[in-house]
N, C-alpha and C positions, 0 to 999 in steps of 0.2 A: 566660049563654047558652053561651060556651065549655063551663063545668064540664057541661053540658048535655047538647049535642052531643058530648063526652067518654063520658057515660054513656052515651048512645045507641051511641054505635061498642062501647064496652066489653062491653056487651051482646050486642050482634050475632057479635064475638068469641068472647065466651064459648059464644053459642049454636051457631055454626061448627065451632069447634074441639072443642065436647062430638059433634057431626056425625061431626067428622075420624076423633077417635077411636074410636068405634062401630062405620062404616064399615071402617075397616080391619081392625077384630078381624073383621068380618063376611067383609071381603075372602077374610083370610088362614085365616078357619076352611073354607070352600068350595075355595079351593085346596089345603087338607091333601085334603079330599075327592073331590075331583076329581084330586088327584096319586096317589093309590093307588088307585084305581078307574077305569080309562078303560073307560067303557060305550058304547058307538054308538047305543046307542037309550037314551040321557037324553034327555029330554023339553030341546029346545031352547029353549023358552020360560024354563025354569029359567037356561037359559045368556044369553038375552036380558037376563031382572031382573038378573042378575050384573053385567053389561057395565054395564049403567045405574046400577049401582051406584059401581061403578069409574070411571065417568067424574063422579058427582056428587063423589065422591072426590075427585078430580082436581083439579073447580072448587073444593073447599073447602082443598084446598093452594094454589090462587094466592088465594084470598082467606087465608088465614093469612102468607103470601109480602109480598103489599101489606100488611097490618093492621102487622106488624114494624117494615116498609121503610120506610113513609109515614107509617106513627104514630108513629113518635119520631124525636126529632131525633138526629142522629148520636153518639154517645157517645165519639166520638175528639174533638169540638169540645167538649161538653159535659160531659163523666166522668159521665153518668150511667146509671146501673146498668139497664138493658134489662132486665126482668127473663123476660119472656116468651122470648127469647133462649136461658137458662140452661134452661130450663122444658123449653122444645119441641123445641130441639134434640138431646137427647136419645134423643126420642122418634121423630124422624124418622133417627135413624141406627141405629134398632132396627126401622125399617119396613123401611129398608134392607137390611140384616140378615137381615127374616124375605121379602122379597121375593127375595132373587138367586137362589134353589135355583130356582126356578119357571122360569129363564129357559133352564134347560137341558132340564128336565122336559117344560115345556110347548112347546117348539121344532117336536117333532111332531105331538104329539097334539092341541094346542089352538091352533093360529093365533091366533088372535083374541085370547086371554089371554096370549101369549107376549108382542104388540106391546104389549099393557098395563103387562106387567112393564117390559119396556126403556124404556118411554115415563115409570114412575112413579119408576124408580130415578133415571132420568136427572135426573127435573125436582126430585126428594128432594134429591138433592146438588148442583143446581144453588141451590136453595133455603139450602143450608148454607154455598154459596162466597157467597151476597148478604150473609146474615147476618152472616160475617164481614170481608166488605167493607164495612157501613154500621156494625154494631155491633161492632169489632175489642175493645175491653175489655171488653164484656159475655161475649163470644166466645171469648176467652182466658182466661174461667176453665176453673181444668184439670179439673175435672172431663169439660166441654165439646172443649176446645181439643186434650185430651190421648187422649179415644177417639175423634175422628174423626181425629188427627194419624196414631193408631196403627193405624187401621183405614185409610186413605188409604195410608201406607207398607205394610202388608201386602200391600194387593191390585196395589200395581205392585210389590212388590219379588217376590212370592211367590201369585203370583195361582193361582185354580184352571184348570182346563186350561179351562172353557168360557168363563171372562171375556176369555181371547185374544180371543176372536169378538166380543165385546164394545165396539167400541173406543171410543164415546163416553161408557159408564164410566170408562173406566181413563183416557182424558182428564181427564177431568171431577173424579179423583182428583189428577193431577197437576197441573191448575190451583188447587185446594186448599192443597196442600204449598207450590206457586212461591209464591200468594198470602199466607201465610204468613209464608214464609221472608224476603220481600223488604216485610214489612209496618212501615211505619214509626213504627205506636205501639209495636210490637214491639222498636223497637233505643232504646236511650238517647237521652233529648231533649236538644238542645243553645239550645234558647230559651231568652229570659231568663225572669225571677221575675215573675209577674202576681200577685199576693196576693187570695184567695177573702175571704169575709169572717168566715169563722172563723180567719183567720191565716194558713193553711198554706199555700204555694205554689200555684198550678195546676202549673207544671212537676216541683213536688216530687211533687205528684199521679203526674203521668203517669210521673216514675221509679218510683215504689212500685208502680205497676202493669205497667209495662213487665219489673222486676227478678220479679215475679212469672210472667209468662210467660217469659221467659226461664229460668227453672227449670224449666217446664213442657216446653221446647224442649231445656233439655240432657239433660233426665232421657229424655226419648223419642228424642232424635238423639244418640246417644252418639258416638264418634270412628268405633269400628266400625261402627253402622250408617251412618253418612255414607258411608264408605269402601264398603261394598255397596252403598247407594243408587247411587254412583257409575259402579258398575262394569256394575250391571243397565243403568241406562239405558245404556250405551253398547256394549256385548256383544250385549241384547236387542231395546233400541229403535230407537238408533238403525241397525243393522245395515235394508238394504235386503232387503225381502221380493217376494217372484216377482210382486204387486201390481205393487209400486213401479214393477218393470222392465218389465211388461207397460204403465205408464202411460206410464214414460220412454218407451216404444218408440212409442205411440199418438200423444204429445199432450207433446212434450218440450217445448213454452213453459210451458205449466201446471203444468210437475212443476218444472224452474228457480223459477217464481215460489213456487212453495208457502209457503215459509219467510218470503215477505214479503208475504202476503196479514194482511189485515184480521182474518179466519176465521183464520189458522193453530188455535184449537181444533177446529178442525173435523179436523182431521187427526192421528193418533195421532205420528209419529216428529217431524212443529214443534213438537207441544207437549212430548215427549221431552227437545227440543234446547235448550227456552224453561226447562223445571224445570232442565235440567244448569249452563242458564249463570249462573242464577241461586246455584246451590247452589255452583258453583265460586268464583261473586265472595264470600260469604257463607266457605268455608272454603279459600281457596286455598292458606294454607300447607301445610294438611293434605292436597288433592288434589291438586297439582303434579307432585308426584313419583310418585303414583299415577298420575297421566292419563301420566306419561314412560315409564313402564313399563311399561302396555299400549300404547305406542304401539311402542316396541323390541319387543315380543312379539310386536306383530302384523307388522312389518315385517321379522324375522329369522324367523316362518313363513310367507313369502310372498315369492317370488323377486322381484325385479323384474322378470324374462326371463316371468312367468308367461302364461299364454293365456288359462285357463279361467275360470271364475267360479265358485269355490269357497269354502265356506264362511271358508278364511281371508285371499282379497282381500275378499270381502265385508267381515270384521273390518276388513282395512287401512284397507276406504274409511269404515267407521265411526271409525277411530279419526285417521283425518285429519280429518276434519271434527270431533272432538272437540278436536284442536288448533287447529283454524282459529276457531272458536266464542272461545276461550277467548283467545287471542293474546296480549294486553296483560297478564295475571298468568303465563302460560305460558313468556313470555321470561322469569322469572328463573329457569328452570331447563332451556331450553332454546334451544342456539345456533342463532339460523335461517342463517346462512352454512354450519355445520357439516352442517345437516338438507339445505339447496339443495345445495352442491357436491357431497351422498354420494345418499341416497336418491334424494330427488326431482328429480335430475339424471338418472337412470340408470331413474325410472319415465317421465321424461320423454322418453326415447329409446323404451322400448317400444311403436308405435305399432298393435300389432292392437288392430281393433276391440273386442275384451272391455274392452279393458283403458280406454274411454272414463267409466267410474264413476271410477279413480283420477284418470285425466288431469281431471275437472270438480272436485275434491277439490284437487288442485293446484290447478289457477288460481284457486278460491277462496280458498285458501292462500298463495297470492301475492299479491292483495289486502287481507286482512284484515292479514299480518305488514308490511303496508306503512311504518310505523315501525322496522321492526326492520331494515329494509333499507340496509343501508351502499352508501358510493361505487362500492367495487370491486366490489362485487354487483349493482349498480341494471342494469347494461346487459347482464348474461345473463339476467337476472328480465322487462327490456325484450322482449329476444328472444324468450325462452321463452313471454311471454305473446303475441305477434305471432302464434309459431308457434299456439297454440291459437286464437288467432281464425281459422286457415284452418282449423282442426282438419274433420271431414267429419260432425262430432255437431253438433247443433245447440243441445242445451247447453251443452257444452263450450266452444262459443261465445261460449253469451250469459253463461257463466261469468267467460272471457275478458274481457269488454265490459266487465263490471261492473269487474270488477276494472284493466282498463287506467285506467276512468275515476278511481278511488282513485288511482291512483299519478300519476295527470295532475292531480289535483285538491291533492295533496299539495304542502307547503312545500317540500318537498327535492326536489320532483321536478329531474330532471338534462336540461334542455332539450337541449344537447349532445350525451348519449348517447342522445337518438331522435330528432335532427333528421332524420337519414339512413334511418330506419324509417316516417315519412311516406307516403311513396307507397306501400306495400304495405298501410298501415293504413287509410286512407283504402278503395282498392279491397276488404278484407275488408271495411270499415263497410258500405260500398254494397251490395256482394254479398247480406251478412247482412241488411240492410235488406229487400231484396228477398224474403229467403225468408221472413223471420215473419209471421205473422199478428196475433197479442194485441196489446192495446195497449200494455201494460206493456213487453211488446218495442221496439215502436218507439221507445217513449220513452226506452228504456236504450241502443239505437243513437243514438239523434239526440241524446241528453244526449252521447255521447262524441263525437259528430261536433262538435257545437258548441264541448266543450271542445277539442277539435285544433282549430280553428281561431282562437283566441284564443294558441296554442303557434306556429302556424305564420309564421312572420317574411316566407319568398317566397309569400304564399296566391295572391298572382295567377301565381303558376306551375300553380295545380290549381282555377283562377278556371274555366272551363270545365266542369272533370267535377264541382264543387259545384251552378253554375247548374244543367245537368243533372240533376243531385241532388234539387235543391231542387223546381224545376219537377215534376219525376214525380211528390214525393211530394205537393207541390200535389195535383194534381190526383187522386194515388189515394185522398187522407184526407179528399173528400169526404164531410160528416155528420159527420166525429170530430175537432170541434173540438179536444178536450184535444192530440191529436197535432198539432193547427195551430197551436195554442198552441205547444210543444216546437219548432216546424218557425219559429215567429213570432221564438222565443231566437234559435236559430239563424243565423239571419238579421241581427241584429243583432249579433250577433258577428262576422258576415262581412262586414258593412258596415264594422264599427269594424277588421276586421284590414285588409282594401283602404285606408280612411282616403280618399283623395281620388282613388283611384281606382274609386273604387264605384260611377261612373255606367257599368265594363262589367257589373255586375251589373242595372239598369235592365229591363230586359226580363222579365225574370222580378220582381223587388225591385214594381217601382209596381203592376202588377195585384193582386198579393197585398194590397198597402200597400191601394188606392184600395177592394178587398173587407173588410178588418178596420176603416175607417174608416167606414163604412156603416153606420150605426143602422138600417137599415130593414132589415139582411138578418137572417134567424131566428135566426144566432148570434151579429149583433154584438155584443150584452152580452156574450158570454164573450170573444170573442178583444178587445176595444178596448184595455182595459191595455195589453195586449201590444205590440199594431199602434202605438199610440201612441206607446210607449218607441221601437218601429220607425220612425216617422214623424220622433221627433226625433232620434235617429240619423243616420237618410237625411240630413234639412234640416241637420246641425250640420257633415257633411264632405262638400256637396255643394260641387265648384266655382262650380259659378252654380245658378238655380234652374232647372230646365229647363219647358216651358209647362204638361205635364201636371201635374208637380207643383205649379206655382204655380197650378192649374185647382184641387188637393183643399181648399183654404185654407176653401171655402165650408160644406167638410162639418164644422172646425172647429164654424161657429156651430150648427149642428143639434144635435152632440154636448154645447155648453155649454146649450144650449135643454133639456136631457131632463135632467141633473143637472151639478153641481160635482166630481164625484165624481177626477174627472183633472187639478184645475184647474193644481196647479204643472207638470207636462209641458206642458200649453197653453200658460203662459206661456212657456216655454222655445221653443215652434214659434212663437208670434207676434212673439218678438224674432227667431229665426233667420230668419223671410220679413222681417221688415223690413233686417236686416240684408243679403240676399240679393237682394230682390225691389225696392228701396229706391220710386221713384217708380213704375214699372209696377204693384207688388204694389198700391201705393196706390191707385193708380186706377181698377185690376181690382176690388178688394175694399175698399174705401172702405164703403161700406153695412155689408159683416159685418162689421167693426172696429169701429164705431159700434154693431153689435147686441151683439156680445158685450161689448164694454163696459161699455155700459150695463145687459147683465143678470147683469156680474159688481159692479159698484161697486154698495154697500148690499144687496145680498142674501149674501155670504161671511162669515165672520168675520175675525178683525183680520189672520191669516196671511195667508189668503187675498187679504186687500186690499193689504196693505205688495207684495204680489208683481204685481198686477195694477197698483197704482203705477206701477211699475219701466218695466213696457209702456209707459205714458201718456204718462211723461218723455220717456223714447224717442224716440215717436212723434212730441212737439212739437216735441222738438231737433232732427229728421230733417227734421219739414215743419212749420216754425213760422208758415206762413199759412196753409197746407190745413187744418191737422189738429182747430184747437180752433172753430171755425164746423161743422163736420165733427161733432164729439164735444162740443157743448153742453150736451146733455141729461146727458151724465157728467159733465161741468166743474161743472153747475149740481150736483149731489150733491155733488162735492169740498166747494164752499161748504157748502152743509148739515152736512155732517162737521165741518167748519173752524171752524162757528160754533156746532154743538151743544154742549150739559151733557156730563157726564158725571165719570168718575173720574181726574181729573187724577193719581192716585196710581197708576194702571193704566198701566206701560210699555211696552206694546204699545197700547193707546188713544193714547198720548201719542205713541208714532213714531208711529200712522197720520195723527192730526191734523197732526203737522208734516211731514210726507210730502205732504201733501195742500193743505199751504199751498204748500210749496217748488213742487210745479205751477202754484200760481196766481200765485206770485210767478212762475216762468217763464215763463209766458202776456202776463203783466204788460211782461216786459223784451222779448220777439222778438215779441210781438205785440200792442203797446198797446190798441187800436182794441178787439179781440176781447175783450177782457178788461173793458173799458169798456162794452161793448155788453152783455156777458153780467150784471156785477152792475147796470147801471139797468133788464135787462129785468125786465118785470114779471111773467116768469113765474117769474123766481128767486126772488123774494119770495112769489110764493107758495108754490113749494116750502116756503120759511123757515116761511112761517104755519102749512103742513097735518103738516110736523117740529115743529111747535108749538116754533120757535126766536124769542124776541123783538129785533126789531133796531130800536134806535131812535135808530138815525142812519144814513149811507149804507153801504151793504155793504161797497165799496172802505175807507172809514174804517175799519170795523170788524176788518177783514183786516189791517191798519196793527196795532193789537193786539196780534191771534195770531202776526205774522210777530217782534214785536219782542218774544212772550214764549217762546216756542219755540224760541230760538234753541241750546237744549242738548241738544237732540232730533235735530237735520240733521247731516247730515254736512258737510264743510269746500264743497264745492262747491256746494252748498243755500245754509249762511251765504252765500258770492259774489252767489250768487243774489237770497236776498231782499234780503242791501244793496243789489245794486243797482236790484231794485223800490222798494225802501227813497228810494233816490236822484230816482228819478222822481217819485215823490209827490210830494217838498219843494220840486221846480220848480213844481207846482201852485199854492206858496205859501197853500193854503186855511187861513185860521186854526185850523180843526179839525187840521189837522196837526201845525202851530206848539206846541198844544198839545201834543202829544208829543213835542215836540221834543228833551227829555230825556231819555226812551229811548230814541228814536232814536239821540242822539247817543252813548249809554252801549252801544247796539247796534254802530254803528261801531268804536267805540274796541276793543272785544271782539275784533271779525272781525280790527282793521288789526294789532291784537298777537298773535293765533295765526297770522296771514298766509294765505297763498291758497293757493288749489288747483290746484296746476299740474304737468304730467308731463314730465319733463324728455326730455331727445333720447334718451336711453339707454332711459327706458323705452317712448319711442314709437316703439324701431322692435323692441323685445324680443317675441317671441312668433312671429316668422315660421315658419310651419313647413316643416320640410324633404320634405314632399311634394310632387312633382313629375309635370305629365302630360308624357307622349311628345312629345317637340319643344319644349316650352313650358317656361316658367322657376316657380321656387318657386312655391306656390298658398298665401295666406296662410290660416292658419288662422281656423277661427271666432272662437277667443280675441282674435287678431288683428287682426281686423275690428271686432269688440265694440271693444279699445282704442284702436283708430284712433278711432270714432265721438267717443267722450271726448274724445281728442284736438282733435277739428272743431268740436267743443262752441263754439257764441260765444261762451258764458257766459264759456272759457278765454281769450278774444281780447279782451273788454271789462276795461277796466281799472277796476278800483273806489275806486281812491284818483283818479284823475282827476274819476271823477262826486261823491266828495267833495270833490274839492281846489275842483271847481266851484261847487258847494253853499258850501263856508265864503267862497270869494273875493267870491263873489255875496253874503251875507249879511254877512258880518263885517269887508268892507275897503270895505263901501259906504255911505256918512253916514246913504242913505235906509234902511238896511239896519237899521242901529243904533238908527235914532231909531224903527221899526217892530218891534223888539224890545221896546225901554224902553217904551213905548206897549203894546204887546198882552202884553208877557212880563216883566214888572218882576220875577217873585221867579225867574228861570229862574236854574240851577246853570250857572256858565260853566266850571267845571273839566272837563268833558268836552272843551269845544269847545277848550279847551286841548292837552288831552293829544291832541286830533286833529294839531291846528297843529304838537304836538311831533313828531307821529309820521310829518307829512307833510313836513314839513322837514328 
């Protein structure tokens, strides 16, 4: 059926591409005729069939385009030989070819065939850049690789005068060369040996092939044409054209973002900048010293004092931005302290207006050399970029912004030498905030605003003009979520720098919070992440909980009702309100606790549940009479987990299971009764039956079990735990017990030689933090409170060798005791109950 449907396509192919080329001869013989003869009274009907012809054309290039693409599987995964590939492209770089003359010719006299030409060249060599992005070895045979490499280098290095006008050819050329040049079947493979099964390596393959284009690449890029490729783009291209500056002038957010738009091919001087940097990482030893010496050329014919805008600042601000591009291989042959403290100190001083294309060329330059920035330098490079953020350009600005936010973002940044530059920087953020429109804008303000405020040590000194801040832009970036999102960071940066002063933030902070916590609003899906991480933020450094927010706790269970998708931050806000909110929270919200429990417990996987766990414990240690009559319906699933099958060999199965005991043994110890009640009811048995779990003795028994084989799974305060469930049981005296008495006992001896779990004074009073509110004394931190709770733990206050020492005195120093063992337990191991008596003595 495949070999089939093979032939079916292959046909269809065949019959297409015998179409393609027909067609075009057809195209191009009408257009010779039509280019030496412009008649005004040709019969237009003649010009109709033409068009229609040109466009079935058209349709038979993207089905040639798809048949390539989608009919073979990749031959950089595969090594194999594409052969249609070799075939056709060829042939579309000779349509090429015999198409470009037309596009001058026919500009005026034929509209209609002029859009044709642009539109066929265009999608020609778009066709050629797929091909050798899906089929790169097919691709790089040199026949192939080496006349579109040399016809692509022609037409940017040496173009004819009407391809200028052209620009999404000559793009479209230089996306070609970049893809190329930066193409990684094309560089020596450094993967290991896979062996085909004729012997020969696959890697050895892809060397043989790879060594092959690369002769293909040295023979057509020689030293010297590199060295003119280099110079073109950055003389030609990149130089700013009367365009450019009529867009700056119009739409100067648009024209900043350019270079970092999605599209940058859509634009002739990004994709200029996109081929140069590639071609400089690819030959830097050879261009270094080339890019140094037009940059000295262009810098020593161009004052720094200058005004105008003449063809050689244009040069300058080309040939800065060709350093700023390049940075990291450009520092080894050029000093940035030598280039700051001379030129761009003294360009930095010239402040008329022309002169605002250099000044954006610097502070880009100032950002990107951001490594190369030493001590003694950091704090005029600080300066300098301050001053351009008040700059009166509004790129120069957002140039600025960018770049502050690199040097803020960076390891070395020098908190010290901009403490004192704060308040000037803050009021440009705000300023500049106000005036952009894009979003991409705002988002490059509020990215910088938010990282200053993570640098700012006194923020409750500029706690007022941020609120303010915040709030306006609330309310202006109605409908653009992404900006509420950036405004959501923000936010909790400013929370975390206040620390436990951040209920003056409150006023603005919980409206925003209680709208991103809201599933029902049109955007909750996009901003919740966010608000969330916000949410437990807020709860982890609030002093107390205050009523509104312990009001949002309900919208928690809504949010775990719709998916799982946030579940570890939930965990984290339902320990911080129990921690916070302790019996109020409980009482308020008792019902959602019990919902969301039970629709996280057996519905998550194993992560998800060791962490929902952690909550449960919690909650029983917190309120060990309310909480498991409260959360039955979850207790009764722990069981089911406790007593299911599964892959004992799975160590996350194996924590959840004893996780899951160690609660039931803690239920067991603070709340006998409940725990009694919960395994004789008989609706936990049925859970058992419809888990399809067999129990054929009493559930409590059964638990007796898992508690005494798990004991390598819990942690030290768990072990405490179940012995001293463990302990309770043996007072029941039930022969069913007695029976296990042996591992019981063998369970004991384990726990009393690793010893207990307890936190000594030092570390229960460690963690206080030194936050402090207005009049009042330290405010302990979250951490804090977390290990207090541990500390309160009864579990830590009952003694486990007491309820042993009780157990063996009761059993083994009593006649009745003795002669009830010898009777029901005659082959029992007494070397346990020994080495207990050693150990409690």
């Amino acid at each position: 059926m495949k070999e089939f449907l093979w032939q079916i396509s292959s046909n269809f192919f065949d019959y297409s591409w015998g179409l393609w080329q027909s067609n075009v001869q057809t195209i191009l013989h009408r257009f010779s005729t039509l280019s030496q003869v412009y008649n005004a009274n040709v019969v237009e009907q003649h010009h109709d069939e033409l068009y229609l012809t040109c466009e079935r054309w058209l349709l038979f290039s993207k089905i040639i385009r798809q048949f390539v693409i989608s009919g073979f599987q990749s031959d950089s995964k595969f090594l194999q030989d594409v052969r249609p590939v070799k075939e056709i492209s060829p042939m579309l770089l000779n349509a090429i070819q015999s198409f470009l003359p037309y596009y001058s010719s026919f500009q005026n006299g034929y509209p209609k065939f002029w859009e044709f030409v642009k539109r066929a060249c265009t999608k020609l060599i778009k066709i050629l850049v797929a091909f050798q992005g899906r089929h790169p070895y097919s691709f790089g045979d040199k026949f192939v690789l080496s006349s579109v490499l040399d016809f692509c280098l022609k037409k940017i290095i040496d173009p004819e005068l009407y391809l200028l006008s052209y620009e999404q050819f000559l793009i479209q050329c230089m996306v070609m060369v970049k893809n190329i040049l930066e193409c990684k079947e094309y560089k020596p493979s450094l993967t290991g040996r896979v062996m085909d099964e004729n012997g020969l390596s696959l890697e050895q393959t892809k060397k043989n092939l790879s060594s092959i284009v690369g002769g293909v690449l040295t023979s057509r890029l020689p030293s010297e044409r590199i060295v003119l490729l280099c110079n073109v783009l950055i003389r030609r291209y990149f130089v700013l054209t009367a365009s450019d500056l009529d867009e700056w002038y119009h739409n100067p957010e648009s024209f900043h973002h350019e270079q970092d738009m999605v599209q940058w091919t859509e634009k002739l001087r990004p994709s200029a900048e996109a081929l140069y940097i590639v071609l400089f990482e690819n030959h830097s030893q050879l261009l270094g010293p080339v890019v140094v010496s037009l940059l000295q050329e262009a810098m020593n014919s161009c004052s720094t004092s200058a005004t105008e805008i003449t063809p050689g600042l244009l040069l300058k601000e080309a040939s800065y931005g060709a350093a700023a591009h390049v940075y990291y291989e450009l520092s080894n042959y050029l000093s940035f302290k030598d280039w700051f403290n001379g030129a761009l100190s003294l360009d930095l001083s010239n402040d008329h207006p022309n002169l605002h294309i250099i000044l954006r060329k610097i502070a880009l330059i100032l950002g990107q050399w951001v490594s190369e920035i030493k001590d003694d330098t950091k704090r005029p490079v600080y300066c300098a970029l301050i001053r351009l953020l008040q700059n009166k350009d509004l790129c120069v600005r957002l140039a600025a912004c960018r770049s502050l936010w690199l040097h803020i973002e960076d390891a070395n940044f020098s908190e010290r030498e901009f403490t004192d530059l704060l308040p000037v920087c803050w009021d440009s953020c705000f300023k500049l905030f106000e005036e952009v429109q894009e979003f991409d804008s705002k988002v490059q303000v509020l990215n910088l605003i938010s990282i200053l405020i993570g640098y700012a040590r006194e923020v409750i000194l500029f706690a007022n003009k941020l609120i303010h801040f915040f709030h306006k832009v609330w309310e202006e970036s109605s409908g653009e979520s992404l900006v509420q999102i950036q405004l959501l960071v923000a936010l909790r940066n400013f929370v975390n720098a206040l620390g436990y002063q951040s209920p003056v933030c409150y006023s603005i902070l919980l409206p925003i919070l209680e709208h991103g916590i809201d599933v029902n609003n049109p955007d909750g899906d996009i901003l919740l992440e966010d608000s969330m991480m916000l949410w437990e933020a807020t709860l982890s450094l609030a002093p107390s909980v205050v009523p509104q927010l312990l009001s949002y706790f309900s919208r928690l269970a809504e949010i775990m009702e719709r998916s799982f998708d946030h579940l570890l931050v939930a965990v984290n806000i339902i320990e911080d309100y129990i921690i916070l909110g302790r019996s109020e929270f409980l009482s308020m919200h008792a019902s959602n606790i019990a919902k969301i429990l039970d629709l996280v417990v057996g519905n998550v996987n194993d992560t998800g549940l060791l962490s929902i766990l952690l909550v449960i414990d919690i909650l029983i240690q917190c309120f060990p009479m309310e909480v498991p009559p409260l959360i039955s319906s979850t207790l009764q699933k722990l069981v089911v987990i406790c007593l299911s099958g599964g892959d004992d060999h799975d160590p996350s199965k194996s924590f959840v299971k004893a996780s899951s005991a160690a609660i039931l043994a803690r239920v067991l110890v603070m709340n006998t009764n409940s725990l009694a009640q919960l395994t004789s009811d008989p609706s936990t048995s049925l859970l058992l039956q419809t888990a399809g779990v067999p129990v054929q003795e009493n559930i409590l028994l059964c638990l007796v079990d898992l508690w005494v084989d798990q004991v390598d799974h819990v942690s030290s305060i768990q072990r405490k735990t179940v012995g001293l469930a463990l302990s309770i049981i043996l007072t029941l005296r039930l022969p069913q017990v007695l029976d296990k008495l042996d591992q019981i006992l063998s369970f004991f001896t384990s726990i009393l030689l690793a010893g207990n779990y307890d936190l000594t004074e030092e570390e229960s009073s460690s963690g206080m933090s030194a936050n402090t509110s207005p009049g009042e004394g330290p405010i302990p931190s979250m951490e804090f409170r977390k290990r207090q709770i541990k500390i309160s733990d009864p579990i830590n206050h009952l003694s486990l060798e007491n309820s042993i020492e009780s157990f063996y005195t009761g059993y083994f120093d009593a006649s009745v005791g003795i002669i009830f063992i010898r009777k029901f337990l005659p082959g029992l191991d007494f070397r346990p109950m020994i080495n207990i008596a050693l150990i409690l003595s």
